[in-house]
Backbone as CSV, one residue per row, in Angstrom:
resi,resn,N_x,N_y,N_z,CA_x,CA_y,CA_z,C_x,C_y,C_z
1,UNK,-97.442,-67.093,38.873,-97.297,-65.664,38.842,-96.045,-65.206,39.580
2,UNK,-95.967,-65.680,40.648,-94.430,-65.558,41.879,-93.123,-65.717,40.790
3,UNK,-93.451,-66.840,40.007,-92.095,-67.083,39.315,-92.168,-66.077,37.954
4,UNK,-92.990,-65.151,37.465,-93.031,-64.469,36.435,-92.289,-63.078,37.083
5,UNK,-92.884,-63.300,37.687,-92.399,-61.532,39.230,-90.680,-61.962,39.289
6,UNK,-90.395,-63.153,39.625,-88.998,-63.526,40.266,-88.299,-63.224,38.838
7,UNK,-89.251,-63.799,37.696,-88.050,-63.544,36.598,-87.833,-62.058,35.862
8,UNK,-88.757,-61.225,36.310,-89.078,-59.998,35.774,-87.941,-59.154,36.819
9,UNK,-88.074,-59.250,37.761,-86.625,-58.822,38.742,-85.801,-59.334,38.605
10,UNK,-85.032,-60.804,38.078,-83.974,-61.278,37.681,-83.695,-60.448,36.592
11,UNK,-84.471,-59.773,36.007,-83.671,-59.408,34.585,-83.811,-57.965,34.423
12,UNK,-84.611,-57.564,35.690,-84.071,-55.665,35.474,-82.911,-55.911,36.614
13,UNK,-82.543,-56.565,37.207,-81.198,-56.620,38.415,-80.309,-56.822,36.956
14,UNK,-80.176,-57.604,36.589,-79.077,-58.208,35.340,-79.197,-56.948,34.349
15,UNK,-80.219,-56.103,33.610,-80.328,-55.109,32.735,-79.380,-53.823,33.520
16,UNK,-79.524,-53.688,34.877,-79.085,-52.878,35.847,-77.560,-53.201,35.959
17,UNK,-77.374,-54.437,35.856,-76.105,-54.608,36.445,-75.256,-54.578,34.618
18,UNK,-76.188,-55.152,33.443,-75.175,-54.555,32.300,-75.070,-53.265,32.264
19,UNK,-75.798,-52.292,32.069,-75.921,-50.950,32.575,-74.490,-50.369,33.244
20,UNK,-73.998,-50.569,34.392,-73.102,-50.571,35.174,-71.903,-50.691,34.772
21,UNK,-71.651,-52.236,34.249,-70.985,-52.813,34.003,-70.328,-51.678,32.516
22,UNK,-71.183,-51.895,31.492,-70.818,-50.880,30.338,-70.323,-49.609,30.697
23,UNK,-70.617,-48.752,31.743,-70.487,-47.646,32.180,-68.629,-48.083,32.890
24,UNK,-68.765,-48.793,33.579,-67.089,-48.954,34.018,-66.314,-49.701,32.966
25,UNK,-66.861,-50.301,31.731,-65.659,-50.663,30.587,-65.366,-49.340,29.952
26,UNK,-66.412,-48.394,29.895,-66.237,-47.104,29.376,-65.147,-46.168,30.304
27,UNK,-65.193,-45.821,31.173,-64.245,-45.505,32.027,-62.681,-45.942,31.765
28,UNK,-62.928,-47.430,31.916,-61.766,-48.032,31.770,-61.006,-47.666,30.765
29,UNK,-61.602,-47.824,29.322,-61.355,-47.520,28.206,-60.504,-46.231,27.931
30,UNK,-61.764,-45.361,28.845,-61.092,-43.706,29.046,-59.608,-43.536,29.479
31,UNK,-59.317,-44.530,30.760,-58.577,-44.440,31.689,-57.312,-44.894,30.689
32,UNK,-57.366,-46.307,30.376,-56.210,-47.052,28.948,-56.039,-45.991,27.736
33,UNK,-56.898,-45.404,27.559,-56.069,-44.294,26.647,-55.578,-43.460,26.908
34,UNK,-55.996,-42.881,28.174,-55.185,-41.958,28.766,-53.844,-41.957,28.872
35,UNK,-53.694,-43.233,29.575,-52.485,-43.907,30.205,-51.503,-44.394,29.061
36,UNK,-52.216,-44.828,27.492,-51.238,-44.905,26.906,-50.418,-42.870,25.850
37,UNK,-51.440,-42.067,26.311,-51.106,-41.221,25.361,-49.594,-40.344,26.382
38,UNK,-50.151,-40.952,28.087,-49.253,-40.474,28.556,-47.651,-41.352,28.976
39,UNK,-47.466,-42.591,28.435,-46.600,-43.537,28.243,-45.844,-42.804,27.026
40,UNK,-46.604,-42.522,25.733,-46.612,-41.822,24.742,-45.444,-40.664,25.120
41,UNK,-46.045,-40.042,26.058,-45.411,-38.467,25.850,-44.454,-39.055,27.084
42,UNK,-43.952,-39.780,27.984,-43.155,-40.019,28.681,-41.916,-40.588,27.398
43,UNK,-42.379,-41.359,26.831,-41.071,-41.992,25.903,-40.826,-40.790,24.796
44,UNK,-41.811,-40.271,24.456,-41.170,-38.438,23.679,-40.419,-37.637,24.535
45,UNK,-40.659,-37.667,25.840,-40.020,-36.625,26.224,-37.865,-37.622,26.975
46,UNK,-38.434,-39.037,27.308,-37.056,-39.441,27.342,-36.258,-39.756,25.941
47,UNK,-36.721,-39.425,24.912,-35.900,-39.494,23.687,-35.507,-37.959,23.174
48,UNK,-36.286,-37.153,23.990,-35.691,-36.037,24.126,-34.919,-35.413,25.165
49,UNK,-34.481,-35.885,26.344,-33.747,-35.792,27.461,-32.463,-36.751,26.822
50,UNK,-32.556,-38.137,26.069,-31.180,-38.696,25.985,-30.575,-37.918,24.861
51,UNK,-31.441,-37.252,23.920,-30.684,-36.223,22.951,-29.800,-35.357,23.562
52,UNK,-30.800,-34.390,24.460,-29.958,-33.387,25.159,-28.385,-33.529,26.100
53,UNK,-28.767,-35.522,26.912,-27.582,-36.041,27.899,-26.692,-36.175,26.560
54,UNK,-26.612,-36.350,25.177,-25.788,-36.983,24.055,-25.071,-35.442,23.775
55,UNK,-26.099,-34.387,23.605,-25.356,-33.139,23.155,-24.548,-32.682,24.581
56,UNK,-24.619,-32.617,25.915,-24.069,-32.338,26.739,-22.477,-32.861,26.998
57,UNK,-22.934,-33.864,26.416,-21.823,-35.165,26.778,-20.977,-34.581,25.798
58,UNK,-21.290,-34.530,24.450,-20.311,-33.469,23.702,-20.215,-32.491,23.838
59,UNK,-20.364,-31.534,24.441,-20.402,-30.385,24.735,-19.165,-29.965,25.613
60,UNK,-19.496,-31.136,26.814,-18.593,-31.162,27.572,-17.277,-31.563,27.481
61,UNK,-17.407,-32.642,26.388,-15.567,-33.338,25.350,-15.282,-32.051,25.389
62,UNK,-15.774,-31.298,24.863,-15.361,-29.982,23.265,-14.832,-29.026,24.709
63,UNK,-15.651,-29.027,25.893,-14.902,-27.547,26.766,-14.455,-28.278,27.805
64,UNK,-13.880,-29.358,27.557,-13.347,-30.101,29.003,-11.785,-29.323,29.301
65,UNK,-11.079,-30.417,29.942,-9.568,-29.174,29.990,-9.143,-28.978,29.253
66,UNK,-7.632,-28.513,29.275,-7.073,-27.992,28.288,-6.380,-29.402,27.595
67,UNK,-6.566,-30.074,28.354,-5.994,-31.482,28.078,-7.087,-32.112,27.012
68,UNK,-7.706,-32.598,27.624,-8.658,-32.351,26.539,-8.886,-32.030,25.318
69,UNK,-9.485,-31.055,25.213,-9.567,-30.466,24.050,-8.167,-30.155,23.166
70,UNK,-6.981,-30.123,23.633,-5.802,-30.362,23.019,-5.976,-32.187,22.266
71,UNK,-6.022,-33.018,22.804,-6.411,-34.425,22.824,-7.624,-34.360,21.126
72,UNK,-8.768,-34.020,21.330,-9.707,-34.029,20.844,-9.340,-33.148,19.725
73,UNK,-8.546,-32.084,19.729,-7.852,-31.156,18.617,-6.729,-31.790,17.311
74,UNK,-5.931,-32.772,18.110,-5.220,-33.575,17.312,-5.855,-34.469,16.933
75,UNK,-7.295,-35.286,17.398,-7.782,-36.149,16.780,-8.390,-35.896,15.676
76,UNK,-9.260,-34.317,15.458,-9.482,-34.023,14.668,-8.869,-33.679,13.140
77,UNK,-8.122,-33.408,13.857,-6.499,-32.712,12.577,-5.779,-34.525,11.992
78,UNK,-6.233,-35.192,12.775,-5.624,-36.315,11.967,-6.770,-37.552,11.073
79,UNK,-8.339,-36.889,11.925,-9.067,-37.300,11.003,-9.742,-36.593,9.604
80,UNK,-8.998,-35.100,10.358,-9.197,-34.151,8.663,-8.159,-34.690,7.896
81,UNK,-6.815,-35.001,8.237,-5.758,-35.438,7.391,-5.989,-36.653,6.883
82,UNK,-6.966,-37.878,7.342,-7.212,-38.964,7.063,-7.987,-38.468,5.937
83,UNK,-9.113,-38.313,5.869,-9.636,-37.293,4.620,-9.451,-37.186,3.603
84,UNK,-8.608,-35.707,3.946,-7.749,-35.392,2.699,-7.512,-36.555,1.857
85,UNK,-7.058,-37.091,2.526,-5.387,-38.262,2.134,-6.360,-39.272,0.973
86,UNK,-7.828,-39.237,1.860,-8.318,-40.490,0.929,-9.080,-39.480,-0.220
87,UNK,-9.385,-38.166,0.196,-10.327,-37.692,-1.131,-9.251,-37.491,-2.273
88,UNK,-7.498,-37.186,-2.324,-6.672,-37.448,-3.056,-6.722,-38.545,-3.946
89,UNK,-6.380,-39.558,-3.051,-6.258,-40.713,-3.340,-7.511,-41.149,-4.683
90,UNK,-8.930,-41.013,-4.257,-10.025,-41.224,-5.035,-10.115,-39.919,-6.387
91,UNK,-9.263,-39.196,-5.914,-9.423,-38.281,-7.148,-8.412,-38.185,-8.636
92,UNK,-7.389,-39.646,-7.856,-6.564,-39.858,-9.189,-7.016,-40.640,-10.188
């Protein structure tokens, strides 16, 4: 009888302890999705910060000095003339 008792408490301790156990994989679970939706919105929001450092960065070419933008003015005028030169060229 002692050993029917011993095994009848071996297995509500063990029913108790899956119990538990399920309750903190659930958590966990909670916790890993959390953590990835907010990995998620960390890499959305740095692919939206290197957009903005990319438009700044031009922004700043385009109103830098006068040097500069003189610089960046002739490059343009010679890659509009590059252009031209070839949409000619393809249109004979």
């Amino acid at each position: 009888m002692e050993q029917l008792e011993q095994l009848s408490e071996n297995i509500r301790v063990l029913l108790m302890r899956y119990d538990e156990l399920r309750e903190e994989n659930r958590r966990l679970r909670e916790a890993n999705k959390s953590q990835r939706e907010e990995i998620l919105r960390s890499h959305q929001e740095l692919a939206e910060l290197e957009t903005q450092y990319s438009r700044l960065r031009l922004a700043s070419a385009i109103t830098g000095t006068p040097e500069e933008r003189d610089a960046a003015r002739r490059r343009l005028t010679q890659l509009i003339s590059q252009i031209d030169h070839t949409m000619e060229i393809l249109s004979q």
